[in-house]
C-alpha positions in Angstrom: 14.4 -19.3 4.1 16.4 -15.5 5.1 14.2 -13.1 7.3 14.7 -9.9 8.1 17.0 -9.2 11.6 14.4 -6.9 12.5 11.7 -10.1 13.3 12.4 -10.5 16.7 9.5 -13.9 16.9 6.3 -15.4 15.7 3.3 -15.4 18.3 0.3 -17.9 17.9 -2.8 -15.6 18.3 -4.7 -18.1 19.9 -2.5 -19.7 22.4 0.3 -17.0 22.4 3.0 -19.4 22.0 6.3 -17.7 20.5 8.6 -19.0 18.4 12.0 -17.7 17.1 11.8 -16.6 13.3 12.5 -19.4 10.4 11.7 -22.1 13.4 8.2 -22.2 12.1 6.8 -21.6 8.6 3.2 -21.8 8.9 0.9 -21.9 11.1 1.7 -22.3 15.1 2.1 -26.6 15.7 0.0 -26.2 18.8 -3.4 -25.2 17.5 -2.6 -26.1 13.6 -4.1 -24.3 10.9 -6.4 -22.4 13.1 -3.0 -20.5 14.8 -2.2 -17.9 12.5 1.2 -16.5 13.4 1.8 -12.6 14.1 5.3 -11.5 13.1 7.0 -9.7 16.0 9.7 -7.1 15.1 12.2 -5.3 16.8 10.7 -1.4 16.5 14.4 0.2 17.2 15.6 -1.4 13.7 12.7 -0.2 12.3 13.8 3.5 13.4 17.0 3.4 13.0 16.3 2.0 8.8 13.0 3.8 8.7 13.6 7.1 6.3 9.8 8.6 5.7 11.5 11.2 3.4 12.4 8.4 1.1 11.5 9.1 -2.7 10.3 6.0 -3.7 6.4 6.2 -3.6 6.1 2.7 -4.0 6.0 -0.2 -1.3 9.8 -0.2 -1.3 9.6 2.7 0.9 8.9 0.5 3.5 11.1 -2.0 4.0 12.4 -1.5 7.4 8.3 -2.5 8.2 8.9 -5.5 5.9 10.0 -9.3 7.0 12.3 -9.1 3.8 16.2 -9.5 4.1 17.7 -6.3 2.7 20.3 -8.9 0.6 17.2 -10.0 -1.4 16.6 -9.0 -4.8 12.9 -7.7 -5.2 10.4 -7.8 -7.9 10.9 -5.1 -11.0 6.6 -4.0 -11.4 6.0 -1.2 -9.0 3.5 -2.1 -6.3 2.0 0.3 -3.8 1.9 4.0 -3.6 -1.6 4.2 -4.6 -3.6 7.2 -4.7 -5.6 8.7 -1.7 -8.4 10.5 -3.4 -10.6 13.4 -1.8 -13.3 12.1 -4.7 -14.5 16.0 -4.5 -18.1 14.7 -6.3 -18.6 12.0 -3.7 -17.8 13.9 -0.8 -20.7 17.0 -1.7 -23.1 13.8 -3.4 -23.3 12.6 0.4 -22.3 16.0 2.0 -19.1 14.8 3.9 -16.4 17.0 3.6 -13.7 14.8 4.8 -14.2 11.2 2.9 -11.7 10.0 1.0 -10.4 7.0 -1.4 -7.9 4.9 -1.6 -7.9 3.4 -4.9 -5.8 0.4 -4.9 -7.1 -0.7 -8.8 -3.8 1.5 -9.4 -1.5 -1.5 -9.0 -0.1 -3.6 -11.4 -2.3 -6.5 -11.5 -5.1 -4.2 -10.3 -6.1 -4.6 -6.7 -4.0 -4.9 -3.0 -3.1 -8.3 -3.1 -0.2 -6.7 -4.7 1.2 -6.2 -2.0 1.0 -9.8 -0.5 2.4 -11.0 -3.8 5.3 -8.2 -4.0 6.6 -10.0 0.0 6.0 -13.4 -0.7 7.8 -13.3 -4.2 10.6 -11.5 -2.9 11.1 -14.1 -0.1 10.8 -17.3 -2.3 13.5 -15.7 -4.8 16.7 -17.0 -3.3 15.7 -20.5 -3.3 13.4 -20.5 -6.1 10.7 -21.8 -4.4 8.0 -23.0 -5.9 4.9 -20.7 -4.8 1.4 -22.0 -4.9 -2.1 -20.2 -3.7 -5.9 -20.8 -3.6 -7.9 -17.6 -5.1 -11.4 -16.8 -6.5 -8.7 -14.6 -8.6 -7.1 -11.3 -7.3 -4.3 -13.4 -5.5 -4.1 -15.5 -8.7 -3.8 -12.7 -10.7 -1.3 -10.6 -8.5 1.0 -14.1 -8.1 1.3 -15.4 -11.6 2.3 -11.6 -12.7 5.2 -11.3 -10.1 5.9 -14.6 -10.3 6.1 -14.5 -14.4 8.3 -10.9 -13.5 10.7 -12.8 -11.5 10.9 -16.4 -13.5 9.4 -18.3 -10.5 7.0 -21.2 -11.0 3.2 -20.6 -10.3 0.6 -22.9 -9.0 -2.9 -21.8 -8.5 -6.1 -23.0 -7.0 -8.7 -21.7 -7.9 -12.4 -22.9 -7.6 -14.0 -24.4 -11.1 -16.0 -21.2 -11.4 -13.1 -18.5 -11.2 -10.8 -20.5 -12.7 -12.9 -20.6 -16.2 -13.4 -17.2 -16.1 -9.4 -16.5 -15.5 -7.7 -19.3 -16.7 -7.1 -17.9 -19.7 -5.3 -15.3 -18.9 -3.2 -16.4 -15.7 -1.7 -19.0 -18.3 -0.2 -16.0 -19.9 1.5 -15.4 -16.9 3.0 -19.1 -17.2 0.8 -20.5 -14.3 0.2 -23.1 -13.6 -3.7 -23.6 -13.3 -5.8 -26.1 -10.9 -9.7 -25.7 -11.0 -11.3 -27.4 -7.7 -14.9 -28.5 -8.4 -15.9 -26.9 -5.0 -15.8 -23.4 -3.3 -12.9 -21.3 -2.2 -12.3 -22.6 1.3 -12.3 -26.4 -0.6 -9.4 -24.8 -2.6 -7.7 -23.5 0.2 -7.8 -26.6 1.9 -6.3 -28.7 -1.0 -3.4 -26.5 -1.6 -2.0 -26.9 1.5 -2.4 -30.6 1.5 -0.6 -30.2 -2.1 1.8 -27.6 0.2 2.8 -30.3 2.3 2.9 -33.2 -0.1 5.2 -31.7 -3.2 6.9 -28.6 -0.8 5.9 -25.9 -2.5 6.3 -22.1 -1.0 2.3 -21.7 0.4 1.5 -18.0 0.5 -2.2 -18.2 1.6 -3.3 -15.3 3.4 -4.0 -16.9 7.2 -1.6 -19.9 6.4 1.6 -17.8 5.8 2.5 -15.4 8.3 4.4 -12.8 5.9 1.5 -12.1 3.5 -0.4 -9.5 5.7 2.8 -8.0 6.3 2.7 -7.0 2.5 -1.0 -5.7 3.3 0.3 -3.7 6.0 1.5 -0.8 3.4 -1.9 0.2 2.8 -2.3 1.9 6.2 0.7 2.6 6.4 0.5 4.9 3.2 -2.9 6.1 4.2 -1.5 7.4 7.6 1.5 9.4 5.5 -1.3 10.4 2.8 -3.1 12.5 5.6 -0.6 13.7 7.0 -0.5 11.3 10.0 -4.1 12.4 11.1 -5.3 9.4 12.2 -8.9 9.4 10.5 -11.9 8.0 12.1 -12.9 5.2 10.6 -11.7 2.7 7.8 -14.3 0.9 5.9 -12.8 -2.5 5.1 -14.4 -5.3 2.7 -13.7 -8.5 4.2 -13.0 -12.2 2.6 -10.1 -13.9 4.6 -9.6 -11.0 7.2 -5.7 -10.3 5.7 -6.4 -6.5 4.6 -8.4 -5.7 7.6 -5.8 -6.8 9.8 -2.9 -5.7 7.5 -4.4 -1.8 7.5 -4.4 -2.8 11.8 -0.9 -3.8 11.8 0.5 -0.3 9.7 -1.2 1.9 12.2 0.2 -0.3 15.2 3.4 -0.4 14.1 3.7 3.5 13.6 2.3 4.2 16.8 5.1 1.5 18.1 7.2 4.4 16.5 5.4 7.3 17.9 4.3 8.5 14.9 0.3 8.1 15.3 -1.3 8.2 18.5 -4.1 5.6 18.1 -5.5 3.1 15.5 -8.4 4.6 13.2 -12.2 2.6 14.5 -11.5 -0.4 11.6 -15.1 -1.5 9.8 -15.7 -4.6 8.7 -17.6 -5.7 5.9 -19.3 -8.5 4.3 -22.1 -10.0 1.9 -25.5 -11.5 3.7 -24.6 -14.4 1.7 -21.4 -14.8 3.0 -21.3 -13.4 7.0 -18.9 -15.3 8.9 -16.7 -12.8 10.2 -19.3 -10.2 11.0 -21.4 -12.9 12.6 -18.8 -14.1 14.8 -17.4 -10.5 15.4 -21.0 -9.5 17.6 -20.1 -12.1 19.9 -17.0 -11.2 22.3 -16.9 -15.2 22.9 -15.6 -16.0 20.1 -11.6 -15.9 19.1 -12.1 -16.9 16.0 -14.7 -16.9 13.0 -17.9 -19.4 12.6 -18.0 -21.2 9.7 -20.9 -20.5 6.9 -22.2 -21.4 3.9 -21.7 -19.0 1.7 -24.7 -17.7 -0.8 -23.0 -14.6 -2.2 -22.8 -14.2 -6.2 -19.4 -11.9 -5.1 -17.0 -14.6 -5.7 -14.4 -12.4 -4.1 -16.0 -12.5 -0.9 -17.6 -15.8 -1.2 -15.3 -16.9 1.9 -17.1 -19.3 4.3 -14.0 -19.8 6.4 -11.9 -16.7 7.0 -8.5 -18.5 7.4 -7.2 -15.3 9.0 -10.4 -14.5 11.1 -8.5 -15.0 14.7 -5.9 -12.2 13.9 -8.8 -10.3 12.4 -11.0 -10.6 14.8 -8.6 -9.5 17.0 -7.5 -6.7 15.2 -11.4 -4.7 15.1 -12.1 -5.2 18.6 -9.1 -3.4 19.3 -9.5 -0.4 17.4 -12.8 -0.1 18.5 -14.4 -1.1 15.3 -17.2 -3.5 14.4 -19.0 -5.3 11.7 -22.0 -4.6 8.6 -22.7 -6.8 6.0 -24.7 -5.6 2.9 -26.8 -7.5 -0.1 -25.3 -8.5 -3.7 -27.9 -6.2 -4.9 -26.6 -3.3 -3.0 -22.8 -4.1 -3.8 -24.0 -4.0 -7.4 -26.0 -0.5 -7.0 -23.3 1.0 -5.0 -20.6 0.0 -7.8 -22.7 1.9 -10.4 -22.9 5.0 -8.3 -19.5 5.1 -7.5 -17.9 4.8 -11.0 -20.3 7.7 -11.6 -19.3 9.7 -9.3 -15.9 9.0 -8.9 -14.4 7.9 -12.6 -13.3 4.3 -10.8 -14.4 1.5 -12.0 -14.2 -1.3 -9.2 -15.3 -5.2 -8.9 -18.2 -6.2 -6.8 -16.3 -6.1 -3.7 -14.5 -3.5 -4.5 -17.9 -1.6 -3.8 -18.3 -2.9 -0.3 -17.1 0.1 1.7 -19.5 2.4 -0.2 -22.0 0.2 0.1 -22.1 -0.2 3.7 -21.2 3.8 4.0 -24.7 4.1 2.3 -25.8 2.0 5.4 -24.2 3.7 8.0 -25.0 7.1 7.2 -28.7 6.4 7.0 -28.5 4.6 10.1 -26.3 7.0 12.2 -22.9 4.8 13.1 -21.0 7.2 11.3 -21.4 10.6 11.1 -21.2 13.5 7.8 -18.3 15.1 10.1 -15.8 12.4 10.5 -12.6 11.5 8.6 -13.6 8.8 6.8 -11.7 6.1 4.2 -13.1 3.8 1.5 -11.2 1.4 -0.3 -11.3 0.6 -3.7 -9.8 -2.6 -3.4 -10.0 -4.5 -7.1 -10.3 -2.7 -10.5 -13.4 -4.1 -12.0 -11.6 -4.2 -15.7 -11.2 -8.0 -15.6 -11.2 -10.6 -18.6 -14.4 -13.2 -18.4 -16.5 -10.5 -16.4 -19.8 -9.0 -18.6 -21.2 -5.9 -17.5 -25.1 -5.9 -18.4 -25.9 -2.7 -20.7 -28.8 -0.4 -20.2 -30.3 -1.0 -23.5 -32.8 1.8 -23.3 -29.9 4.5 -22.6 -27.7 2.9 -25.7 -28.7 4.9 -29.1 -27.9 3.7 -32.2 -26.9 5.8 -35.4 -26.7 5.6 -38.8 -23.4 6.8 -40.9 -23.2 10.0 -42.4 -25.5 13.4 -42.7 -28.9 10.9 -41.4 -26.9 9.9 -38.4 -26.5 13.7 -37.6 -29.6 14.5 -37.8 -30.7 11.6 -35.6 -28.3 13.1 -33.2 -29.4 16.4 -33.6 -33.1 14.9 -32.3 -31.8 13.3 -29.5 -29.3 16.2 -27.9 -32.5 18.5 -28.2 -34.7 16.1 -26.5 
């Protein structure tokens, strides 16, 4: 498989090992699957190539940041480039002048993975490979459309639950659809058994090195958004660890560049049913996550095993950041408010940085001052989902002059 020149090596972040780029596809052969690689580069390439007045608002903007040869063709849907909001409503509803959103439901298959997808189509195109993935659905979703964009073949793992709920419409795409009667992390595990027994292209976040590199553009746009003000903290919702340590990597690699000075205090969050990472985070012993059971109804986040938890993990202590985890029920709450106030409509975990902003506030970690950033990460406009109506608030009219008048009663009440 062609890298980009500008890797200069792969380095194990549990052992530190290095190996030279294309020697190694996975994980490092030392410590196995647990040896999540972290791409290298050489940052005077990425100067030199690096052109921040470029027009294109999309991810494209940042190839020289991206382990994809410039010879390779890339997909056609527009990824990245996603709005940084000030959400003016939210910002005076919890009297914090200088929140904002990034609201990644703006991409095409309507969350960040996106991104992942957008590098790890673009590298299986010149052979074809055959791509395959375990998801509770936003990977699916962002796979099987750049995969269907491109003509690539699709394989997806999904557990039983997610995959009745999406099947339906992944097999639109053309992909190819495996339900596992188990949980995620029982997915994960079988498609890289099925990785290494039929060769397909694995582009599991914490299996395949490249995919955070696609997450990467997230901070990377929310640096340029603001400016380059590095803000004070990022709230981050966390299932694998990929974005967390993606949004880490973009600010690393611009202060490589001299463009930031520092990387923003990164906040992890998780469900109480589903606390591995935060858990593990607390204690400096640890280099990599405890496994759980998870109890969360937020299949998104329903991760008992964050296959990229050692980079991650990593990654917060170094910026300075820490961990919160938050109920189901105050996901759910916080998803209500915040399409209210802000006209976004997000899945569960989509909610989680408002959610534990909620927390934080009332408890005093983070202060009505700072520069703050919430992510929006998944739109919550999906097929198979059912949002429960408030019966009491729906009013029901007849046609015609008596259905004015009924209307008439209830705007003067």
């Amino acid at each position: 498989m062609l890298l980009a020149s500008h890797i200069l090596k792969l380095e194990c972040v549990l052992c530190g090992s290095s190996y030279t780029p294309g020697s190694v596809t996975y994980t490092c052969p030392n410590c196995g699957p647990q040896g999540t690689l972290l791409v290298q580069y050489d940052y005077d390439q990425i100067r030199w190539n690096y052109h921040a007045e470029s027009r294109d608002p999309s991810i494209r903007r940042y190839r020289p940041f991206l382990p994809i040869p410039y010879g390779n063709r890339l997909p056609p849907l527009i990824v990245g480039g996603t709005p940084l909001y000030p959400a003016e409503r939210l910002r005076k509803h919890l009297n914090m002048r200088n929140l904002w959103l990034k609201d990644e439901t703006r991409n095409p298959s309507g969350s960040y993975t996106d991104r992942g997808a957008f590098v790890a189509t673009s590298l299986a195109l010149p052979e074809e490979r055959k791509l395959v993935c375990a998801s509770t659905g936003d990977s699916a979703l962002a796979l099987s459309q750049q995969a269907a964009a491109l003509g690539l073949s699709c394989q997806l793992f999904l557990p039983s639950r997610s995959a009745r709920k999406l099947a339906g419409v992944l097999q639109l795409y053309g992909a190819r659809i495996f339900a596992v009667d188990g949980s995620y992390d029982d997915a994960f595990d079988l498609s890289v058994e099925a990785t290494a027994k039929f060769g397909w292209y694995n582009v599991n976040i914490g299996y395949n090195p490249y995919i955070v590199e696609g997450l990467k553009t997230v901070g990377l746009e929310i640096a340029e958004q603001l400016g380059h003000t590095v803000p004070d903290a990022i709230l981050v919702p966390v299932a694998d660890g990929g974005l967390i340590s993606g949004i880490y990597r973009g600010f690393e690699d611009l202060r490589q560049l001299g463009i930031v000075r520092q990387i923003p205090r990164l906040i992890a969050v998780q469900t109480e049913g589903a606390p591995a990472f935060v858990r593990s985070l607390g204690n400096e012993a640890l280099r990599q996550p405890e496994i759980v059971s998870p109890t969360t109804q937020v299949e998104s986040l329903a991760v008992g095993h964050p296959h990229n938890g050692a980079m991650a993990l990593r990654h917060v202590r170094q910026s300075g950041g820490f961990g919160i985890t938050v109920s189901d029920e105050a996901l759910l709450k916080a998803r209500q408010e915040l399409a209210a106030l802000t006209g976004i409509f997000v899945a569960p975990a989509g909610a989680a940085s408002y959610a534990a902003l909620l927390q934080l506030l009332e408890e005093g970690k983070i202060k009505r001052h700072e520069m703050v950033v919430l992510l929006a990460t998944a739109s919550g406009q999906r097929s198979g989902e059912t949002i429960e109506q408030r019966e009491d608030e729906l009013v029901t009219l007849a046609r015609g002059s008596e259905g004015l008048q009924s209307l008439e009663l209830q705007v003067s009440a």
